[in-house]
N, C-alpha and C positions, 0 to 999 in steps of 0.2 A: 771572526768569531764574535767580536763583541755585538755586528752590528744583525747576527744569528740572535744571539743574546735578545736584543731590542724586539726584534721581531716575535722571536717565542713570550717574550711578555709581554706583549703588546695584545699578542693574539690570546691570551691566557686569561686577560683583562675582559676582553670583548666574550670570549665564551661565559664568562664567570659574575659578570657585573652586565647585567642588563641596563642601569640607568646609564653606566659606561659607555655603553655600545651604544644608544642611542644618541649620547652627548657627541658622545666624537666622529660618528654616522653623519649626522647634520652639520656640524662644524668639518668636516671634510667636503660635505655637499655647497654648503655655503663660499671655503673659500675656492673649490673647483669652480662652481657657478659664476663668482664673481669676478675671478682670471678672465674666464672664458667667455662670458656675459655680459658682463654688468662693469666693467672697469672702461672707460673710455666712452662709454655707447653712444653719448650725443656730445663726444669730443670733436667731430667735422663735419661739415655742410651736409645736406642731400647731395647723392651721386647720383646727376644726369648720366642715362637718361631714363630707366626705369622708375626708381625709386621715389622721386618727385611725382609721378604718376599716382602711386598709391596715396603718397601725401594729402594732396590738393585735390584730389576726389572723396577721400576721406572729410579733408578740412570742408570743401562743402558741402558734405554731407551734414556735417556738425553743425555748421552754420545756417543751414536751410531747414536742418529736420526732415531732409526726406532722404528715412531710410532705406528705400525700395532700388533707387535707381541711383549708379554711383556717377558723378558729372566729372569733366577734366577739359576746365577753356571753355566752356557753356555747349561742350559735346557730352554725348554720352556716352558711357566708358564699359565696355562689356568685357573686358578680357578676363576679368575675376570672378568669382561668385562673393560676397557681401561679409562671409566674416572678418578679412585683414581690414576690410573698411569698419564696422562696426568697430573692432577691440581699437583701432587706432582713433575714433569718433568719442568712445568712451575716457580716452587717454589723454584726451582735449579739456574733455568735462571736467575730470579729476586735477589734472595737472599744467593744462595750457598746453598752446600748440609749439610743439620745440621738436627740435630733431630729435631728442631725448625720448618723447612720448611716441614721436614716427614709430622707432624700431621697439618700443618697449614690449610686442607683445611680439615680437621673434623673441627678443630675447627669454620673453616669461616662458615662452613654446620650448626653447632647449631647454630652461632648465628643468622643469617639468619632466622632459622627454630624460634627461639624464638620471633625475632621481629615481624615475619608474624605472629605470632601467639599475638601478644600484638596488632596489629592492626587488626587483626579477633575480638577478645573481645571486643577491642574498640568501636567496628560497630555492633556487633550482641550477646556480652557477656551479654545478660537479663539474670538476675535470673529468673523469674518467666514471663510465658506463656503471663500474662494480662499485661505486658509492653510491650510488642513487638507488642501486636493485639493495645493497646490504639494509637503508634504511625501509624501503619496500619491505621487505621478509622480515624485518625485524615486528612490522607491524604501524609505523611512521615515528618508532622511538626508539633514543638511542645513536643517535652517529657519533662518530669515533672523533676525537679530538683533530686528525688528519680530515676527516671530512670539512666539517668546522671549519678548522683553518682556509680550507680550500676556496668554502662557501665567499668567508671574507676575505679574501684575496681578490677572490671573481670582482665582488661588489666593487673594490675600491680599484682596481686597475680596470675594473668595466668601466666603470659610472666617469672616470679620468679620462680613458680613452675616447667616451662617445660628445663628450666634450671639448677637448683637446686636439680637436687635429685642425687642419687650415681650411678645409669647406663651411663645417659649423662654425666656425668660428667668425668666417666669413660671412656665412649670411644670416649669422643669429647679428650682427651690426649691421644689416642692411634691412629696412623697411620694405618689405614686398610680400607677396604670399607663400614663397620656398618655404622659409625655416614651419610658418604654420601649418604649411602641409606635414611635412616632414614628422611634425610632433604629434599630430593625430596623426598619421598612418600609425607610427611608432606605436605610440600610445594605443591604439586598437590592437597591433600585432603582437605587443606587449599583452595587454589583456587576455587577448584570445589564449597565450600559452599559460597563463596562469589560471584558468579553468580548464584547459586541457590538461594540465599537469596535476589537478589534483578530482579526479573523479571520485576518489572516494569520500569528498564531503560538497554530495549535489546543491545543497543550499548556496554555498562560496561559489562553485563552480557559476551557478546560473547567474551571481551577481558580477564573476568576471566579464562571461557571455554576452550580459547585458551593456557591460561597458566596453565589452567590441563594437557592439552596431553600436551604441552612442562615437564612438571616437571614429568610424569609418563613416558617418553621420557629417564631423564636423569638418574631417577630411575633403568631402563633398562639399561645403560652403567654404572651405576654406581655399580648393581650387578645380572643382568640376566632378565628374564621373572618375574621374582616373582614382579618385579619392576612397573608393569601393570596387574597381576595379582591379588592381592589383593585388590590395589586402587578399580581395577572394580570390586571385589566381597563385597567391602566395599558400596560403590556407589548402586552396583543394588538391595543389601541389604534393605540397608538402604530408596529407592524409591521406593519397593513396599510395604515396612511398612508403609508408609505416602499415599501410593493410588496414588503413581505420577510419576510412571516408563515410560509410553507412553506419557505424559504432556512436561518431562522433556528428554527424547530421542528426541521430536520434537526441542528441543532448543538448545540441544550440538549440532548440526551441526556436525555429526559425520564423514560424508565423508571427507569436509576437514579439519578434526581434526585429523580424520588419516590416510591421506594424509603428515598433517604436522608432527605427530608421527611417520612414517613410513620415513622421508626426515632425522630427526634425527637419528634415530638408525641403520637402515639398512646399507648405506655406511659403518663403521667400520665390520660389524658383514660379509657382502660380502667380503671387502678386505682380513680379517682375514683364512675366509674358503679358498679362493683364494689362500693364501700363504701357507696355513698349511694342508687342506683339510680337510681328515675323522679321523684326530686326533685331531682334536680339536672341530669338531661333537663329537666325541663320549666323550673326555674328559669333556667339556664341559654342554653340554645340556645332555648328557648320565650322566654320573659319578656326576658331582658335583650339579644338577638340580636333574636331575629325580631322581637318586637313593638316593640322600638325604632326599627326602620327601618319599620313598616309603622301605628305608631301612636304617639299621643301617649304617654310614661312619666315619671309624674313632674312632670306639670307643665312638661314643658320644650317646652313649642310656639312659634314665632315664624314671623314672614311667610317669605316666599319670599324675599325679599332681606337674611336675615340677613346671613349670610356674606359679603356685600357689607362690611358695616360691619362685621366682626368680623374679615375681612383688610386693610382699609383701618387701623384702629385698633390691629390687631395686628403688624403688618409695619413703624407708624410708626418712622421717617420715610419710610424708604426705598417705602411702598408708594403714593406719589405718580409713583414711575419704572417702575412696573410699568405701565400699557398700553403707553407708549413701547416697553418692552423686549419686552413682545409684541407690539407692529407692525411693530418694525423687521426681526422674524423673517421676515413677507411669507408666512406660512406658508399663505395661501390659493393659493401657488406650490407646488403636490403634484406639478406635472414636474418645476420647479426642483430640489426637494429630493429627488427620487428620484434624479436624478442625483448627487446628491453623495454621498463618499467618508462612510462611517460613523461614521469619528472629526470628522465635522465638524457631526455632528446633537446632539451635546450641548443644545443650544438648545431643537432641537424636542419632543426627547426629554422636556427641563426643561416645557415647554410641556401637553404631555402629563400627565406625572406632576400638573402644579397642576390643570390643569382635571378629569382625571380623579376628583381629592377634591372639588373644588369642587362637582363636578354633583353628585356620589353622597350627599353630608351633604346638599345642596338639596332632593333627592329626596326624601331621608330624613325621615321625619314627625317623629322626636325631635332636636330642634337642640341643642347646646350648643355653646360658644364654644370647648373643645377638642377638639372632632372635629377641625377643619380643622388642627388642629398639624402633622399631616406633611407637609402642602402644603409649608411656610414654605420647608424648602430649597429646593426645587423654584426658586418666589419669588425665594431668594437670589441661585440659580446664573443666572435670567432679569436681575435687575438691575446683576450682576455683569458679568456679557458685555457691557453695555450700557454701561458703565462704563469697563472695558478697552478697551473701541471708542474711545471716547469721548480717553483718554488716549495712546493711539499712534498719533489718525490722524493722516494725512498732512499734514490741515489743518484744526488742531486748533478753530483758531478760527471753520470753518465750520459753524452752526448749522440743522439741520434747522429748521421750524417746530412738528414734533412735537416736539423736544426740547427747543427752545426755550421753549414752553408748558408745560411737565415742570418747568423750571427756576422758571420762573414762578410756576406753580403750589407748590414746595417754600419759595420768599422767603415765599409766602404763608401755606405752612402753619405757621412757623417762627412769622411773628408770629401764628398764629393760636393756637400752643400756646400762647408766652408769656402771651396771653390767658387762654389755659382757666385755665394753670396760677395765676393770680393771684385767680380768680375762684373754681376750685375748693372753698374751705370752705363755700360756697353751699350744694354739691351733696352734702352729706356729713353730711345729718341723716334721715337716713332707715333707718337700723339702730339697734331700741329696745338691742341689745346695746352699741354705743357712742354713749351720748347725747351724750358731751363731746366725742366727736372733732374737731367741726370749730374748736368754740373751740380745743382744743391745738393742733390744725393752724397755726391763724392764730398764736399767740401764738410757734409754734419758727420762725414766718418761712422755713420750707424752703418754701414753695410763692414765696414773694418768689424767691427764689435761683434753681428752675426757672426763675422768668417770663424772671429777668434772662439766664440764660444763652442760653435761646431768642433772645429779643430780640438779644443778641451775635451770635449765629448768624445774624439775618436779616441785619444791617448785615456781618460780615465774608462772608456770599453776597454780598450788593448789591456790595462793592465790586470779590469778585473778579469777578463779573460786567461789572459798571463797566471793568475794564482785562480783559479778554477772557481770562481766568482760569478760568471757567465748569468746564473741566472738573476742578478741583479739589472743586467743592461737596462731593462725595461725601466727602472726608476734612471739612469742617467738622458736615456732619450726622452723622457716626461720631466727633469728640469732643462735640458737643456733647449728642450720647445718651448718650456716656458719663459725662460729666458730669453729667447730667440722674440715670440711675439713679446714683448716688454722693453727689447732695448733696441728691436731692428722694425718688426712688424707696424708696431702702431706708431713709430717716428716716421715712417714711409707714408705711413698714411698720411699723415697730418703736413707731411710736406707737400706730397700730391696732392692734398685738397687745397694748399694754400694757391699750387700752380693753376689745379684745374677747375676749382671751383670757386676762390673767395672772388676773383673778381669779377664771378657773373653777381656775388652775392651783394659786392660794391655796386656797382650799376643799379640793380632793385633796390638797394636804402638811397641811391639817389633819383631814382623814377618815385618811388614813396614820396622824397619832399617835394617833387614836384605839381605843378598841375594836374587833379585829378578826372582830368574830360580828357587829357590825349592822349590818343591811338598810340598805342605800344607794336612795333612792328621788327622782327628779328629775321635778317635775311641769312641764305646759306645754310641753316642746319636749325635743327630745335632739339632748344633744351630747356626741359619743363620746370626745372627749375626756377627762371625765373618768374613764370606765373605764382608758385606758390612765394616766395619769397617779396612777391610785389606786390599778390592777391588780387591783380587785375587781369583782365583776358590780353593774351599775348597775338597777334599774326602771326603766321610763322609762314616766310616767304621763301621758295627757295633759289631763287634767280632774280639776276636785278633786273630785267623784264617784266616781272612779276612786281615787283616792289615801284617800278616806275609806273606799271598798272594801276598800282594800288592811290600813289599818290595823287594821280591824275582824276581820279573821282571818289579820295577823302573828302569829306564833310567837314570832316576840325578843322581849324585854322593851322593846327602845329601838329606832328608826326615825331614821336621818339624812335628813332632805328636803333638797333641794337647788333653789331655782327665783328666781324673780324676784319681791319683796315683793308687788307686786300679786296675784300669784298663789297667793302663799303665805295671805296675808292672806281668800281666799275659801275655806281650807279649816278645816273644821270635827274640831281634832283628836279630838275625845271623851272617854274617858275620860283620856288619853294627856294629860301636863302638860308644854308648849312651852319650849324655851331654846335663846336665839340663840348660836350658838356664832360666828358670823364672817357679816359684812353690807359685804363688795366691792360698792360698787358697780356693776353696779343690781341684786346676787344677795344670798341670804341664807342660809345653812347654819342651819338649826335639828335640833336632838335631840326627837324626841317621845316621853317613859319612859311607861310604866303607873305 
C-alpha cells in the first residue's frame, strides 16, 4: 500500500508540476544513461579484434587530415562508411586519444537513442487502443489522469528498458559502428512515428518527416545502404498493414526528403570512389554489403534460429515478457487496428520495427549477434506498454494466463541465472588468450555475488507475487540487472581485459621505448591492437615459414617478434641472434639482431 501511495504521488506530481516533470524526466535519463553508458567506458584496453580497427583508422585519420579514406597498417580500410571515424576523429581533437574517446560516440548514440525513445512514450506510450482514440474524440484535450499515468509509466520503464539490457549495454562500450547504427535507425524510426502519429498539425509533422531522412541519412554513413534499407522496409511494412501507404506517401514529401537524404550521403561516398575507384566498389558494396547478406563472410554462419537465442539472451531479463507483449497486441486484428486513431499504433508500429530486423538478419546468410542491436528498442517500447498496462489497470490483480506464465516463466529464469552465474568458470577455458581466466574468476568470488543477487530476485518476485504484487516484478528485475552489471558484469570485464589484453598492451609500452626503425612482426594471429597502442605498422605473419621469409630479406638490422612462446618457439631465426625482451603471459616479445 504504502509503496501504491509513493507511486500515486509521484505521478500526481509529474501530471501537476511541469518544472517537476521535467527535473526528474532528465535526472532519471541522466542516471539510466550513466549505469548503462557512461560508467566505466574507458575502464579497459581495446578489445582485439574489431575494435582496434575503428580506433587506429580513426587515429589516423586525425593525425593525417584525410578525412576521405579511412587507413588501418598503411592499408586501406573499406568496411565502414566514415561517420564512426569522423565522431571518434573529432573525440581526439576535443579530448586526446584514449579508449575513453574510442567508444565515446557509441555511447553518445545510446543515450540519445534512449531519450528519444522516453519522449516518444511520453507522447504516444498508451497502453491500451481506447486511450489514445478517447484523447482523439475529445479533440487532443483532456486525458484522464489513468492516461497520464500511463504515458509516464511508458517513458520511464521504456527509456530504462532500451538502455538496460546486456546487447546495448554491450556495445554502447565497444568502439565500432553497431551502437551508431543502431541510434540513427532508431532515431529515424523514432521520428518517422512521431509525424505519423500527429497529422493533424502538418507543420510538426513535416519537421518529424524531415528528421526521418536525416537520421536514415546518417544511418547510411554510419554503416552502408542497410542504413535506409530496412527503415523503409520497416515503414512500407508497417503502412500497408494499417491501409495507409498512399495516405501517408502523400505527406512524407518524398522528393525533398531525398533530395535532403541524397545532400547527406552522397558527397562523402563520390569523394571516396574518386580517390580510390573500383576498389572500394567492389570491397565495399561488393564484399562487405552484398555478399554478406547473400553468403557466408568470415566464418560467421549459424542455423536459422540464431537470433532466436541471441534476442532471448540479449534483451535478458526482460526478453521473457516479450511474446506476452506481442500477443496482447492481437495484431492478427488488421480491422481492429485500421480503425484506430495513429497515435495509438505505437505498439504495432514497435511490432513492426522488431520483426522487420528480425526476419532480414534471419534471411541474411552472414549472422552475427550485432546485427539484431536495432531491434532491442523496438523490444523495449513492446515490453514497456505491457508493463504500464500492467501498473494502471483497473484491476491490477487480475491475471491473464499469458501473463501470468510470463511471470512464471521470469521466477524461473531468475533462479536460472543465479545458476549460470555460479557455474560459469566452467565455461571459460576455452580462449588460449586467457588461460587463467576462470581460476581468477572463481578466486574474485563476483560470479558468487551475481548468483546471490539473482537468487534475492527470485524470492523478492516469489513474494510479491505471493501478496498479489505481481505487477511490480518489472522494477526488481531493473535493480537486480543493475546490480548484476555493477558487482558481476563489469568486474568480468576488467578481469578479462587484464588476461586478454593488458599484456598485449605491455609489449606496445615496451616496443614504444624502443628503437623506432624496427620492424615490428607478430606471427600466428593479428591483433590490431597492438598497432594502435604502438602507433607503428605492425606485419602480421601467419606461419613461421612466413616469418623466416620475412627475416631472410629484412632490411633493418633487428626484427621485434611479437607471438605466443609455442609459436615462437617453431621459428627458425637464422643467422639473426634471439633475446627476450618481455614474456606476459602467454606472449613473448623477442629482438632478432644480425
Amino acid at each position: 500500500m504504502k509503496r501504491q501511495t509513493l507511486l500515486a504521488s509521484l505521478l500526481k506530481q509529474l501530471r501537476t508540476h511541469p518544472g517537476f516533470a521535467i527535473a526528474f524526466s532528465v535526472l532519471w535519463l541522466a542516471v539510466v544513461g550513466w549505469i548503462a553508458f557512461g560508467w566505466k567506458l574507458g575502464s579497459v584496453g581495446l578489445i582485439d579484434e574489431t575494435e582496434p580497427l575503428f580506433a587506429e583508422a580513426s587515429r589516423q585519420m586525425y593525425e593525417t587530415g584525410d578525412w576521405v579514406t579511412p587507413y588501418f597498417n598503411g592499408e586501406t580500410r573499406f568496411d565502414k562508411p566514415p561517420l564512426v571515424y569522423w565522431l571518434m576523429a573529432i573525440a581526439f581533437h576535443l579530448a586526446g586519444v584514449s579508449e575513453w574517446t574510442v567508444r565515446l560516440p557509441s555511447a553518445i548514440a545510446a543515450t540519445a537513442l534512449t531519450a528519444l525513445g522516453f519522449y516518444v512514450l511520453r507522447r504516444f506510450g498508451f497502453a491500451q487502443p481506447n486511450q489514445a482514440t478517447a484523447i482523439t474524440a475529445s479533440g487532443g484535450t483532456g486525458l484522464s489522469h489513468q492516461s497520464q499515468n500511463t504515458l509516464w509509466l511508458s517513458a520511464f520503464i521504456g527509456s530504462a528498458l532500451i538502455a538496460l539490457n546486456p546487447e546495448t549495454i554491450a556495445w554502447a562500450h565497444i568502439g565500432v559502428s553497431d551502437m551508431l547504427l543502431s541510434g540513427c535507425m532508431g532515431a529515424a524510426l523514432l521520428a518517422f512515428f512521431m509525424g505519423y502519429a500527429q497529422p493533424e498539425q502538418p507543420s510538426r509533422q513535416t519537421k518529424w518527416y524531415f528528421s526521418f531522412y536525416v537520421g536514415m541519412a546518417l544511418a547510411v554513413l554510419a554503416k552502408g545502404p542497410v542504413g535506409v534499407v530496412l527503415p523503409s522496409l520497416i515503414v512500407i511494412g508497417f503502412l500497408l498493414y494499417v491501409g495507409r501507404l498512399r495516405e501517408v506517401l502523400a505527406e512524407l514529401r518524398l522528393l525533398p526528403g531525398l533530395l535532403l537524404f541524397l545532400l547527406i550521403t552522397v558527397p562523402w561516398y563520390v569523394l571516396v570512389i574518386l580517390a580510390n575507384g573500383r576498389a572500394y566498389i567492389d570491397s565495399f558494396f561488393g564484399y562487405h554489403n552484398l555478399d554478406r547478406f547473400t553468403s557466408v563472410v568470415n566464418g560467421h554462419s549459424a542455423p536459422w534460429f540464431f537470433y532466436f537465442l541471441v534476442v532471448f539472451v540479449g534483451f535478458v531479463p526482460w526478453s521473457i515478457f516479450l511474446p506476452q507483449a506481442i500477443a496482447r497486441l492481437q495484431f492478427w486484428r488488421v480491422k481492429h487496428w485500421r480503425r484506430q486513431p495513429r497515435s495509438a499504433q505505437l505498439g504495432l508500429f514497435a511490432l513492426a520495427w522488431f520483426l522487420g530486423i528480425f526476419i532480414f538478419f534471419t534471411v541474411a546468410v552472414t549472422k552475427l549477434p550485432s546485427y539484431v542491436l536495432p531491434l532491442m528498442p523496438a523490444a523495449a517500447i513492446l515490453v514497456a506498454l505491457l508493463w504500464s498496462d500492467r501498473m494502471v489497470a483497473v484491476k491490477p490483480d487480475s491475471v491473464s494466463w499469458g501473463f501470468g506464465l510470463s511471470v512464471a516463466a521470469n521466477l524461473a529464469l531468475m533462479v536460472a541465472l543465479a545458476g549460470a552465474a555460479l557455474y560459469s568458470p566452467n565455461w571459460m577455458g576455452d580462449d588460449p588468450s586467457m588461460p587463467n581466466l576462470p581460476d581468477l574468476v572463481q578466486q574474485s568470488g563476483i560470479m558468487l555475488h551475481g548468483a546471490v543477487i539473482w537468487a534475492v530476485a527470485a524470492v523478492v518476485g516469489l513474494l510479491l507475487v505471493g501478496v498479489r504484487q505481481g505487477r511490480w516484478l518489472w522494477s526488481v528485475n531493473l535493480v537486480a540487472f543493475v546490480a548484476f552489471v555493477g558487482l558481476t558484469m563489469m568486474p568480468a570485464l576488467e578481469i578479462a581485459d587484464s588476461e586478454r589484453q593488458w599484456p598485449l598492451r605491455q609489449i606496445a609500452a615496451t616496443i614504444v621505448a624502443e628503437q623506432p626503425n624496427e620492424a615490428i612482426v607478430m606471427t600466428g594471429f593479428k591483433k590490431p591492437s597492438l598497432v594502435f597502442y604502438t602507433q607503428r605498422p605492425v606485419n602480421y605473419l601467419y606461419s613461421a615459414a612466413a616469418v623466416e621469409a620475412y627475416l631472410e630479406q629484412a632490411a633493418t638490422p633487428s626484427v621485434l617478434l611479437v607471438g605466443r612462446s609455442a609459436e615462437i618457439a617453431k621459428i627458425n631465426p637464422g643467422d639473426r641472434q634471439a633475446t627476450q625482451l618481455l614474456a606476459p603471459e602467454p606472449y613473448e616479445l623477442i629482438r632478432l639482431t644480425r
